[in-house]
Backbone as numpy.savetxt, mean C-alpha at the origin, in Angstrom:
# Nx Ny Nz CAx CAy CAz Cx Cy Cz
-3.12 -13.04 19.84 -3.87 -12.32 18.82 -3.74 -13.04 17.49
-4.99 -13.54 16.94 -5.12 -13.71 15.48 -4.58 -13.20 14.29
-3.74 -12.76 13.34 -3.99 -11.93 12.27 -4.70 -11.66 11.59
-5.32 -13.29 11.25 -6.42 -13.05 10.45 -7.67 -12.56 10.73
-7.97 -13.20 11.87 -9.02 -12.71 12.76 -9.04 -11.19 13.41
-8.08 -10.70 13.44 -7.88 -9.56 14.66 -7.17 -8.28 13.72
-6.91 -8.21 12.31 -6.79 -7.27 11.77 -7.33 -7.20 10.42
-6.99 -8.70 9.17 -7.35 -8.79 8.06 -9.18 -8.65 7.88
-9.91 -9.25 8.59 -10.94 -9.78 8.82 -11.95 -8.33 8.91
-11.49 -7.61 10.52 -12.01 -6.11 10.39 -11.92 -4.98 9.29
-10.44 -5.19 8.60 -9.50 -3.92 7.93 -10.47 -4.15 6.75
-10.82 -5.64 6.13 -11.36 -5.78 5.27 -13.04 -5.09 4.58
-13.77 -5.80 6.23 -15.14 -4.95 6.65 -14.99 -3.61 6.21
-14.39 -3.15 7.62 -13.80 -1.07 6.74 -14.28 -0.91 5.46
-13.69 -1.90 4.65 -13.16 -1.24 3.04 -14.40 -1.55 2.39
-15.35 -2.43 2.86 -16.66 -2.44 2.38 -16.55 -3.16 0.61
-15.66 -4.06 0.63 -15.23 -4.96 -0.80 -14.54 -3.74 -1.70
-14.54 -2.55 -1.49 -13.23 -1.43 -2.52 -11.93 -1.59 -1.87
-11.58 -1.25 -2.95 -10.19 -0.58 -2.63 -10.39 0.87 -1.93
-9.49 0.80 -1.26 -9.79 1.94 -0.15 -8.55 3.09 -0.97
-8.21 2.95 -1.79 -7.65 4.10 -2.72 -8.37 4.25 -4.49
-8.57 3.43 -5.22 -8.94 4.01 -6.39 -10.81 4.01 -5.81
-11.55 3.00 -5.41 -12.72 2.86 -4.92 -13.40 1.87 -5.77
-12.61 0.95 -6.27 -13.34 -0.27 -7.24 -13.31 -1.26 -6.53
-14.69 -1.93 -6.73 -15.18 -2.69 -5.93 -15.03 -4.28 -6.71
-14.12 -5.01 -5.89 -13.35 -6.27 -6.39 -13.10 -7.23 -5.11
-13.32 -7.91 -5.83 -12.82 -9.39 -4.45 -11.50 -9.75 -4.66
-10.86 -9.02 -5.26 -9.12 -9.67 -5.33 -8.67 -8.40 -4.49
-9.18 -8.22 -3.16 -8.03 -7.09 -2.07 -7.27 -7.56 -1.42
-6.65 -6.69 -1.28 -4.91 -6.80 -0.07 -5.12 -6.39 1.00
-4.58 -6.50 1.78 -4.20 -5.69 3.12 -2.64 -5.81 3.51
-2.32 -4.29 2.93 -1.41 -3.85 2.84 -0.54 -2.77 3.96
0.39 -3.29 4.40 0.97 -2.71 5.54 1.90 -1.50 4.92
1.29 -0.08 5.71 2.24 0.87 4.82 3.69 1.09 5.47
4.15 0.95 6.94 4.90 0.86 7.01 5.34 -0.86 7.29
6.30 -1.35 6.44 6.39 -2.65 6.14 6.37 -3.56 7.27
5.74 -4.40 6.66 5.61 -5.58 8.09 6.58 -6.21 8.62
7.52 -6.82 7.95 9.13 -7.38 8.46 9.91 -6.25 9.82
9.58 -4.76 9.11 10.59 -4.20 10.07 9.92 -3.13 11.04
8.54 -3.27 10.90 7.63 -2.25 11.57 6.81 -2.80 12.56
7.52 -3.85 13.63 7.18 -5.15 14.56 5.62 -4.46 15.07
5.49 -3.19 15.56 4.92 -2.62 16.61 3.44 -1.95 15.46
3.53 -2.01 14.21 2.79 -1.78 13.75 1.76 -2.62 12.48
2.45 -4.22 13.04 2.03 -4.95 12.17 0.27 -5.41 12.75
-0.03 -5.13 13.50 -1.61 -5.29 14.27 -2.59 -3.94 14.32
-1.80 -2.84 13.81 -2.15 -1.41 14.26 -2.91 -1.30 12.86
-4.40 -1.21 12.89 -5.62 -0.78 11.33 -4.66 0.36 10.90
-4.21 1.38 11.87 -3.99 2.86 11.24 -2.87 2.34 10.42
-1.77 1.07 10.10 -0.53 0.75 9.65 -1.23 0.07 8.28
-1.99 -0.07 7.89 -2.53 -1.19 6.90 -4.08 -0.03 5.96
-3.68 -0.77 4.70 -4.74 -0.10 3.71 -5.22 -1.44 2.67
-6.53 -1.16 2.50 -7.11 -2.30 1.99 -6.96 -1.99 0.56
-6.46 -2.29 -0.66 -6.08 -1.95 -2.11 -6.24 -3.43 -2.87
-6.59 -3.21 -3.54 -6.66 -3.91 -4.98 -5.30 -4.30 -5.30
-5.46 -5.88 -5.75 -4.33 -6.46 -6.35 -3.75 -5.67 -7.51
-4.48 -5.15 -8.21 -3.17 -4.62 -9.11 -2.59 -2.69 -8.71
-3.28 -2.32 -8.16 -2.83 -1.63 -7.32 -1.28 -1.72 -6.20
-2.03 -2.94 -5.22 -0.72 -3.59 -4.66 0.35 -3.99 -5.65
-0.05 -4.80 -6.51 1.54 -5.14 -7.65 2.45 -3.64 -8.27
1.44 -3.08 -8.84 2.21 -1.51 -9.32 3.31 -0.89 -8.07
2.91 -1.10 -6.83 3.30 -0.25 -5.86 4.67 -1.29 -5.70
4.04 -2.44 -5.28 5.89 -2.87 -5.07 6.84 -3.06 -6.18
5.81 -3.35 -7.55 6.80 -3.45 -8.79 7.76 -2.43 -8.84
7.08 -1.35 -8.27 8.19 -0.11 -9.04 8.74 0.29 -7.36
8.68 -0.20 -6.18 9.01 0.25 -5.02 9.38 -0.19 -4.49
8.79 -1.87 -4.88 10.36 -3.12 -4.09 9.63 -3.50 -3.20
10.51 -4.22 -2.68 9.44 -5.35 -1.10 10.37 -4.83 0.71
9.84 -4.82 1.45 10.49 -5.01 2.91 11.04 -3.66 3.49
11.47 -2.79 2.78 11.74 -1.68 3.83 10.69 -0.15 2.80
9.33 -0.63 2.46 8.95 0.41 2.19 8.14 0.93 3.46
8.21 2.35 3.38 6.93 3.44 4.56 6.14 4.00 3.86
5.18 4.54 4.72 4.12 4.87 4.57 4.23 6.32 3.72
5.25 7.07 4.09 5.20 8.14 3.36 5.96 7.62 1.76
6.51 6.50 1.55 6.47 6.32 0.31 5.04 6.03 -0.65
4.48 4.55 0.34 3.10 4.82 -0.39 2.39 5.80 -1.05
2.08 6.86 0.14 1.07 7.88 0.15 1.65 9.02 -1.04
3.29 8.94 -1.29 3.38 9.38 -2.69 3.07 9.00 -3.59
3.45 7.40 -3.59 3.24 6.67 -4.81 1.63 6.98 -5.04
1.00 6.98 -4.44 -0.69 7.11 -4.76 -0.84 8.50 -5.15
-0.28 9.82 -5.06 -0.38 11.04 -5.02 -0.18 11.15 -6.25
0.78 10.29 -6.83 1.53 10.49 -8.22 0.24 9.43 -8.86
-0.21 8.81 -8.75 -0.86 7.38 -9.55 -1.94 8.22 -9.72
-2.63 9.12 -8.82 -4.20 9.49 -8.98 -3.93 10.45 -9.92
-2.87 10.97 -9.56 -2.68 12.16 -10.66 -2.60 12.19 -11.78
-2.33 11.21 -12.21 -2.52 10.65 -13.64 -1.56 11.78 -14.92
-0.53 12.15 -13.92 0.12 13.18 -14.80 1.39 12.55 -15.36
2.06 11.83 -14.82 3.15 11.07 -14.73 3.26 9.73 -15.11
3.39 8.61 -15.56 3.40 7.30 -15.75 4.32 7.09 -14.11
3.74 5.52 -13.97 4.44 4.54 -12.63 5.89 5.16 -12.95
6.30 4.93 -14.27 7.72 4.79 -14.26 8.63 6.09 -14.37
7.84 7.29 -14.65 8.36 8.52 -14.60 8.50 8.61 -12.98
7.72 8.38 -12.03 7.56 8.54 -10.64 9.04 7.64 -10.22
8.91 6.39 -10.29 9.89 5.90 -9.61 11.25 6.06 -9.99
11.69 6.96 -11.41 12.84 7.25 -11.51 13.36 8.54 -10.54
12.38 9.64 -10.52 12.47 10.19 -9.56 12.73 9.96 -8.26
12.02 8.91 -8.07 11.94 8.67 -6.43 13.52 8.10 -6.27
13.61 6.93 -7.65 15.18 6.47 -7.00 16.41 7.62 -7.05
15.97 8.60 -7.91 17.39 9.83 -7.80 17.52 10.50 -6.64
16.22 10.50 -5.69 15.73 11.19 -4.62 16.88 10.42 -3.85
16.18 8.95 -3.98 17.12 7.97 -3.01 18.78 7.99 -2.99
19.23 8.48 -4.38 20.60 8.29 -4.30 21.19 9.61 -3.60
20.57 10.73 -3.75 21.29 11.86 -3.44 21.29 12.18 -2.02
């Protein structure tokens, strides 16, 4: 199996040139694995594991969330909190890391 061919290539089509979370339409997209690709072997080929997002989208998310052991239910907060526009990135991820320590 291809990667490029056999997931980036389709996942991309899907997204129809948006970001498949804010909906701006840009040629700088990602394909972004929500549960991380290093440690999520079985879900690195799986469309339902991957979301097509905008580069600065993608940068915000790992800037404040880090690289290699993020999931999907972190994402899908981090975006819950971002659309919401109630909170700044950085009010969210202090939370999230107190979450993490306790």
């Amino acid at each position: 199996a291809s990667y490029f061919l056999d997931l980036v290539v389709p996942v991309r089509k899907r997204a129809n040139g948006k970001c498949e979370i804010t909906g701006k339409k840009t040629n700088d997209l990602i394909v972004h694995h929500l549960n991380g690709y290093h440690w999520c072997v079985e879900g690195r080929m799986d469309w339902d594991n991957v979301v097509v997002i905008c580069k600065e989208l993608h940068d915000d998310f790992h800037s404040k969330c880090g690289n290699g052991n993020n999931t999907a239910e972190q994402f899908w907060e981090f975006v819950e909190e971002y659309k919401k526009g109630l909170v700044t990135l950085d009010d969210f991820m202090e939370g999230y890391n107190a979450n993490e320590k306790s």
